[in-house]
C-alpha positions, 0 to 999 in steps of 0.5 A, a space after each residue: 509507506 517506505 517500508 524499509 525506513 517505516 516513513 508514510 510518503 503520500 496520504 489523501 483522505 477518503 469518506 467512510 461512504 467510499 473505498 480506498 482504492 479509487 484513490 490508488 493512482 492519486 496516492 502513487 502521484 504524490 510521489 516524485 516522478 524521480 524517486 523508484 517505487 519496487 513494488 505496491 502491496 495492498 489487499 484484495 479490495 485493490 484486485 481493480 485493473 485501475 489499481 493494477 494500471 497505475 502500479 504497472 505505469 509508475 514502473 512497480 511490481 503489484 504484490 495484491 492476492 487475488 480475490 478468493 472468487 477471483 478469474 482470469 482477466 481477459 489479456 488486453 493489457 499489460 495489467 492484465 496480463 501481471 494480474 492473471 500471472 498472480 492468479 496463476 502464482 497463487 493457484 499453484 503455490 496456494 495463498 500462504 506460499 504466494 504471500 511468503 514468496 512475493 514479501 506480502 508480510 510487509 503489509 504488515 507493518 504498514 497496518 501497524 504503522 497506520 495503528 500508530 497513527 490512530 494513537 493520536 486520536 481516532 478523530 480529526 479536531 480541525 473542521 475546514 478541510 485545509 486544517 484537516 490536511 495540516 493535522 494529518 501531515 503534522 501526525 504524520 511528520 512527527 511519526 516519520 521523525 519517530 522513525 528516523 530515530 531508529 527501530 531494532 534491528 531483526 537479525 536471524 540466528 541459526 
């Protein structure tokens, strides 16, 4: 999800038998090659060096806590090597700071985002699979045209 202009850029569905985050580089791929992706905040259940590999190779900084168990990854690769540097970030400046300082609150409204879509229904209506794809990007089409229409602006005051 853009969240500057709040609009969701890429979507895949996923069994409840199965996690998120295998589909990670799928997700990153369905964005075009020419547009620029900063930074990718997810939550610990994305802590994966798959994960960390395909953030890292689509050119974006991972914004995702270390698990609470979590250790040092062997420094073989360039994941690794920013994933222990996270580690090492979060070690010194405790959780809370770590998520303040890298802007991990945005993650916020991308979960409130994905809550709106649920307003839609929790269920999918559709049974073949290419009417379910149709269902989800019409909800997601009519949210991004919501969003277009404008959201207030936040100004800090003194």
């Amino acid at each position: 999800m853009d969240t500057v202009a709040g609009d969701i850029r890429a979507v895949e569905f996923t069994s409840s038998r199965h996690g998120d985050n295998p589909i990670l580089p799928e997700l990153l791929s369905q964005i075009p090659a020419g547009e620029t992706v900063e930074t990718v905040t997810a939550d610990g259940a994305y802590d994966t060096r798959r994960c960390h590999t395909a953030i890292l190779e689509r050119g974006a900084e991972p914004i995702i806590p270390i698990r609470r168990n979590g250790r040092a990854w062997k420094p073989d690769c360039p994941a690794a090597i920013s994933r222990n540097d996270i580690l090492k970030a979060t070690r010194c400046l405790g959780r809370s700071i770590w998520k303040k300082w890298v802007g991990y609150h945005s993650r916020s409204r991308v979960e409130a985002q994905m809550n709106r879509l649920k307003f839609f229904g929790e269920r999918i209506r559709s049974r073949d699979p290419d009417r379910q794809i149709a269902e989800i990007q019409i909800r997601i089409a009519i949210m991004n045209s919501c969003s277009a229409l404008g959201r207030a602006e936040i100004e800090t005051v003194a």
